[in-house]
Structures are given as C-alpha cells and as structure tokens.
N, C-alpha and C positions, 0 to 999 in steps of 0.2 A: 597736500599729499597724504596720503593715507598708505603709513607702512605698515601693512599686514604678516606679522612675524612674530615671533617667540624672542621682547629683548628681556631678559635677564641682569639681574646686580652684577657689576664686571668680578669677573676674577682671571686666571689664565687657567679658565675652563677647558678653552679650544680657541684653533684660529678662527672659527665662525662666528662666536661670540664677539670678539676683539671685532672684526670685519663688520657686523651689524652697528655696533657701539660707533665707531669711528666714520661710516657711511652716516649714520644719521645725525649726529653730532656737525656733521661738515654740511651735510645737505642745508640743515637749519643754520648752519653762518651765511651760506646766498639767500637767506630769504625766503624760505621754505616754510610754510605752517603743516607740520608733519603730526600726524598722529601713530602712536605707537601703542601695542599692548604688551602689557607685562606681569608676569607671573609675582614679582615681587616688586621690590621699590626699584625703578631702574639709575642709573647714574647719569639720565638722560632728563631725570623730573625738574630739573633746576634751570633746565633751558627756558628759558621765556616763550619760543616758540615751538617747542615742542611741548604735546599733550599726552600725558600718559593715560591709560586706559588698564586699571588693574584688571586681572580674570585671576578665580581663585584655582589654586594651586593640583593637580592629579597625576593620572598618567597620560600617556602621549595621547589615547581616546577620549578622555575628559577633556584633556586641557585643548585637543583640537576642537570640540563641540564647542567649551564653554567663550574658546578664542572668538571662534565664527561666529556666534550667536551674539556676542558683544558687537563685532564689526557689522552686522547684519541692523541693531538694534541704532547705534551710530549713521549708518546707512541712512534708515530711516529718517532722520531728520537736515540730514546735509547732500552737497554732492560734491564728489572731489574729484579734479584735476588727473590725478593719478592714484591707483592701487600697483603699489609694489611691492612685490614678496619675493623671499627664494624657498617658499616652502611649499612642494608638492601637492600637500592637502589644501595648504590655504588655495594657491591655485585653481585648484580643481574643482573646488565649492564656490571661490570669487566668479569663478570664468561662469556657471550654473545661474549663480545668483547674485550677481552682486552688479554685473557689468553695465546694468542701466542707470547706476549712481553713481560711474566714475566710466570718464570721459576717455581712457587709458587704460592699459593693464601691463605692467610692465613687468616679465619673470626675468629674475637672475642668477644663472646655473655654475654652481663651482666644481661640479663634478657629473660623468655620465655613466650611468651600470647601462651595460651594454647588452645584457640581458638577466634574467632571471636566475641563471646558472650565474651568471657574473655574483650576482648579489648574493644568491646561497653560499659560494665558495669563498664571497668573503665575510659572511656570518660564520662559518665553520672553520675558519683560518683566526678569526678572533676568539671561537672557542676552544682553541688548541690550549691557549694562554690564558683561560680564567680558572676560576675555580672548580666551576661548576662539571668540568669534565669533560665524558662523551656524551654528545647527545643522542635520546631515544629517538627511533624511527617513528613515531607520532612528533618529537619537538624539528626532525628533519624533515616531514608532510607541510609539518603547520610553517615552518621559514621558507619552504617554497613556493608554499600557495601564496606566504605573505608578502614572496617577494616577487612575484607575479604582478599582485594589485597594488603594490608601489611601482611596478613598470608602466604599470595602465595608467594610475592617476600621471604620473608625470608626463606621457607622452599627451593627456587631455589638457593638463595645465600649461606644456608649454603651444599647443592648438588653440588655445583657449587665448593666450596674452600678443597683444598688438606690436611688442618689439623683446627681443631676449638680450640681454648681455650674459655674454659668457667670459671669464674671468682666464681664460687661455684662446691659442689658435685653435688648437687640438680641438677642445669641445666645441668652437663653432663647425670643422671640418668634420666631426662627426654628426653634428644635429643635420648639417650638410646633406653627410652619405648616408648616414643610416635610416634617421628620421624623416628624409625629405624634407628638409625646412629650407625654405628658401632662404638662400645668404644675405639679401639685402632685407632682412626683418631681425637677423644677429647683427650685436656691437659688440666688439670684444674692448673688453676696462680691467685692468688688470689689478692685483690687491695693491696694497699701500703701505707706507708708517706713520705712526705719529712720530714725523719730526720734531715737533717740541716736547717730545716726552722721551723719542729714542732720540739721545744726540751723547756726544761725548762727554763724560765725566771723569775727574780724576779717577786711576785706578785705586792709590791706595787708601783714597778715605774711602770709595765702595767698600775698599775688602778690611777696614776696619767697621765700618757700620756693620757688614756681615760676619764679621768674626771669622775671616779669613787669615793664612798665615800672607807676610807680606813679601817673601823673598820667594817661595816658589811657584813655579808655572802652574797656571788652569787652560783647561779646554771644557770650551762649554758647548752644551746642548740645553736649544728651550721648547720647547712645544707637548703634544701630546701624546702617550707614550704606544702608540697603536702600530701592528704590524709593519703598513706600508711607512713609517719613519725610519728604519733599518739603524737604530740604536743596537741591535745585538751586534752590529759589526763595528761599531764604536766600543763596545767593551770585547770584543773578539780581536780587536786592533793594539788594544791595552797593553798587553805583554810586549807587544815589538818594541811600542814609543816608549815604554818604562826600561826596557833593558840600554837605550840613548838619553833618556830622560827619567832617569829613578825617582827626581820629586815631585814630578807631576802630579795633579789631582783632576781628577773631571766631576762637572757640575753639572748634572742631567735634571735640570728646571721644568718640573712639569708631573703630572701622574696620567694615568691612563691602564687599561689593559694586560700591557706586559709587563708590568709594575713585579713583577711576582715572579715572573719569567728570567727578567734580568736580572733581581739581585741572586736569585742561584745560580748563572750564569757568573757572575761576579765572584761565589762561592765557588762553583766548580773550576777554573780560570786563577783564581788565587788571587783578585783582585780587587774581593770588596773592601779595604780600606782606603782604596786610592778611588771608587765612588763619592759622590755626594748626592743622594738622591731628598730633592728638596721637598717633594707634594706641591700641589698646587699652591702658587703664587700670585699676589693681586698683581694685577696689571700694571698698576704703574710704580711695584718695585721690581717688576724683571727690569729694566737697563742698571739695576745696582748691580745686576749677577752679570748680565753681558759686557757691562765694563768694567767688573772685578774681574775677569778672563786675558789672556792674552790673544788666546786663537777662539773664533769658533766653528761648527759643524752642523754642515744637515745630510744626512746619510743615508738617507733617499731610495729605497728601493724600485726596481724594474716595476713590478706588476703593480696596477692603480694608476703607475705615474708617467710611465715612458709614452704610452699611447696617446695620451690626451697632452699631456705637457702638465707644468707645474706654474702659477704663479704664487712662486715660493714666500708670504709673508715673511714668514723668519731670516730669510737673507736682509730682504728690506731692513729689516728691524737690527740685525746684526751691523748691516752697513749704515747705517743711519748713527751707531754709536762710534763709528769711525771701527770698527775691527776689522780683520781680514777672514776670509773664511775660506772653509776646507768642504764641497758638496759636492754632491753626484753627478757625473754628467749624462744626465738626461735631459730632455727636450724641458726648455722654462727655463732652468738650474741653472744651465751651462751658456743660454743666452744670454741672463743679466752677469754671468761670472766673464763672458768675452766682454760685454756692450762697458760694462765699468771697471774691469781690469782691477776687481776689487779681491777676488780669489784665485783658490786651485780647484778645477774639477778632476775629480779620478773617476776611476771606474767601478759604478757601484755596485755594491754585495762582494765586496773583495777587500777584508781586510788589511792585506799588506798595502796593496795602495793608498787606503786610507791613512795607516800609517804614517807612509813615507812622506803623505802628503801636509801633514797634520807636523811631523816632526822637522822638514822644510822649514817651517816655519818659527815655532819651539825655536828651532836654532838661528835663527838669520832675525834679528832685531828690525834689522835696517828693511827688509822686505817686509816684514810684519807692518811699521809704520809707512809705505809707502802705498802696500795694498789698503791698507786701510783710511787713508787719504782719498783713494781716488776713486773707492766706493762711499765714503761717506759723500763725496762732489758728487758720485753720479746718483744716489737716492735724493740726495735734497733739492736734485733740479730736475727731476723726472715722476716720485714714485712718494708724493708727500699723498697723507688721504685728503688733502684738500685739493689736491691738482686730481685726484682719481673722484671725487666728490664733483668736479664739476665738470668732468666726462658723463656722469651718470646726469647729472642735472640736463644737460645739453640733448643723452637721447630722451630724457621722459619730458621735455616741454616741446620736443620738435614736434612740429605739425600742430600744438594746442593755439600759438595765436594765431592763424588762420581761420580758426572756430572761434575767436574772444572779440 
C-alpha cells in the first residue's frame, strides 16, 4: 500500500495528524507493507513494515512537488495494490499520473467546503483571531481565487479515486447531493482511539506528575484551538460554574488560532487564573491531562459542524479514559453521547447550558463515575483504531483478489 500523505513526528498538532499516525500504525499490524512520506523522522520508522520515505522540508508548494515527485520516483520501480490519501493535491496529481502503478485509488474525506464562498468565509473567520489583522483586498482576491482551485482539485481527486470513505453520514449525503457521486463508491469509517494509550489512569498520580493541586475540580478541553471548537463558550460559561464551583480550574490542552483570543477573553471575563492553557502537547501525554480532569468538554459549534456531522475523536479519546463528557448536540456529538450513555449534550453556542451541564456533573460523583463507565464500554467495543483500521483495510482490498 502506498500512503500518499503528509506524516509528521506526532505531537497533538491536530486531530489529522493523530488520525494519519494511528490508521497507519494499525493498517501495518494486519499485514500491510505500507509506504509513507515524511517531512521529518516520522514515529512510524520503527515499524518493520512500514517504509518511510523522507522529502525535505518547505512550504505547502514545495513540499507538495517535492512529496509527488518522490511518490512518482518510487512509482517507477514498484507497483502497489493501493494509493491512499486524504490530501487533495496528492489526489489530483495521483488520479493524472500515478493510476497505472497502482491498482486502486483510495480518497478519504474528513471534511466538505461546500463552496468557495464556504472556504473564503472560513479563511476570514480565522482571520478575525490572528494577528495579522484585516486583510487587504488583494490578500481577499488572492484567498478566493485560492479557494476556488482547492474546490476544483478536490472535486478531480475525489473523480479521480475508485472508492471514498468519508469519516461521517453527513459527508457521504453531501458527496451524494451535491457532488453527484454515486453512494455505492462512499464507505463511511468513522475516527477512533488508541485504546491502549487512552484508557483509565489514576487521577491522582496524573495530577501529581503534572503538578496539579489534588483536592480541587478540573474541566478539560483537548484539541485544536480553531473557531469551529467553540472554546470561547467554555470560558464565557466560567463565571456561572465558578459562582457553584469557586475551585474549579480548566485545562484547555491544545494551541491553535484563537490562542490569543481566549486568553483576553479570560482577561476581559475575570477569569484568567482559573485557565490553564497548556500549548501543544505530545500525544501520548494528553491521557495524563484527560484523567487528571473530572469532567470533560467539546463545545462544538453550528457552522462547519451541524451540516455534515462530526466524528468527534476527542469524545473517543475522552471516553476511552473512562470520563464523562459535556458536548454539543449536534449531528455526530449527540449520536455517540445517546448510543454510549457516556455524556450530556446541550445546546451549542450557549453558555448557560454549557454550564449547567458541565456543573451536573462537578456536582454528582456518582453520575460522574457511572457516565464514564459506560462510555469507556462503549469505545473499547466499537471505536478502537484497530477495529476502524480494519474497516479501511476491508474497503481498499475489496475487489483486489479477484485480479490476484
């Protein structure tokens, strides 16, 4: 197999990074000889059967030429069972040139821009919250045009690839209606955890390894700190849960965008010392913070997320360390919170609800350890990446022995 992708040294960069790591890592325990390219030393080199394939380091233009030109160079002397990517350009240049050296093309979609406007308004939603400002009417020409030709290449790449998984309902039902793709060429595989890395640990040697206090409450947040995550309603929720919960602390695991946003938020709000904002964290010490926590959170905004659905990694990973969680009810969210009876969903972009839902819990011990019981049963018999690892293996060998 030949996975055509961007993997990276792990850290808890983003859920995509984790997602690549953890598909290919599993792929190669069934037996997979998998090749990978990597911009650095990936945490994937050590597998026996996996092959790393460095490309040296640039920007997104570099490193996509100098990716494909390696895969193209590789090409040349082998031919592989499957090319699998979730990345647009690789796609789009695979589907041109690559598809008579591999038997297969497999695309796999975690997210759909619905159009060009879609994608400008969420370049300029991300610009609210950086530095940089307002942008000029040549840098608004140039992210339209740009995002134009990232609509073109992905509707080629996914025309171009012999079967899609889509990682929700949602995005099969739109590849569906919008794109016209026919439904029996989407699989939908939803994300995973590593059960053996996210599982229950004592709380309090966690929150002595982390230099936690051991007597008062945490609510945690982990992921990446970007618009659609609605962390500003988790510190806009602050003041209710603290005026019932004065020693609370919240642990926002993660950096991102509105990194800068929130802590004056925090500022303005009167609540940055009852923050803990961590920065990026390696991947396999986030379960020291999610089970140094009592409750956690995903706070999930409408736009990005309601349409397509969500499959929420960080629930996975939350419940997988046995905790209870407090997340948005929106399509995805609100499914794995009925299907494992492991949370509360409110109603998202509403503070009080978050709240009252968040401090439910805070208060009730015995609910705390019950939800978090029956989510941690329903991730580790559903939603491990080796059981989603061998949904992905099953659509990209179907139809090959019939050709062997």
């Amino acid at each position: 197999m030949l996975f055509l992708d961007m993997v990276r040294p792990l850290s808890l960069a983003d859920g995509s990074l984790i997602h690549r790591y953890e598909l290919v890592s599993n792929l190669a325990r069934l037996d997979n000889e998998i090749h990978i390219f990597s911009a650095g030393r990936s945490s994937l080199s050590n597998m026996a059967n996996v092959h790393n394939h460095y490309v040296p380091p640039g920007n997104l233009l570099s490193l996509t030429v100098n990716y494909f030109s390696s895969s193209i160079n590789l090409l040349g002397s082998e031919t592989f069972d499957v090319l699998y990517t979730r990345n647009p350009n690789f796609g789009f240049l695979a589907g041109l040139f690559c598809k008579t050296r591999c038997k297969k093309m497999v695309y796999e979609l975690n997210g759909i821009p619905e159009d060009e406007k879609n994608l400008f308004r969420t370049k300029q939603e991300v610009g609210k919250f950086s530095q940089s400002g307002r942008k000029s009417s040549f840098s608004n020409r140039y992210f339209s045009a740009h995002a134009r030709l990232k609509l073109f290449i992905l509707k080629k790449a996914l025309g171009f690839s012999d079967r899609i998984i889509a990682v929700t309902p949602g995005i099969k039902s739109n590849l569906e209606n919008v794109y016209n793709i026919p439904g029996e060429k989407i699989v939908v595989v939803s994300n995973g955890a590593n059960t053996s890395l996210f599982k229950p640990l004592g709380q309090e040697t966690c929150r002595k390894e982390l230099g936690l206090d051991l007597e008062i409450p945490y609510v945690c947040f982990v992921g990446n700190l970007a618009p659609w995550q609605g962390v500003e309603y988790l510190v806009k929720a602050a003041p209710s849960i603290l005026s019932r919960s004065p020693e609370c602390r919240f642990l926002i695991v993660g950096d991102g965008v509105m990194k800068n946003y929130l802590l004056k938020l925090c500022r303005e709000l009167g609540v940055e010392d009852r923050f803990i904002f961590t920065g990026v964290i390696a991947y396999d010490r986030v379960p020291l913070y999610i089970n140094a926590s009592d409750t956690c959170t995903a706070p999930f905004i409408f736009a990005r997320n309601a349409k397509i659905g969500l499959s929420p990694l960080k629930l996975y990973e939350y419940m997988a360390c046995g905790k209870p969680v407090v997340a948005s009810d929106i399509s995805g969210v609100s499914d794995v919170l009925e299907a494992s009876e492991g949370g509360i969903p409110v109603l998202p972009e509403n503070p009080d609800a978050l709240a009252e839902g968040i401090l439910k819990l805070l208060e009730n011990p015995d609910l705390r350890t019950k939800l978090g019981s029956k989510g941690l049963s329903y991730v580790t018999e559903n939603y491990s990446w080796y059981s989603v690892a061998k949904k992905v293996n099953e659509v990209c060998k179907s139809g090959l022995e019939a050709e062997n």
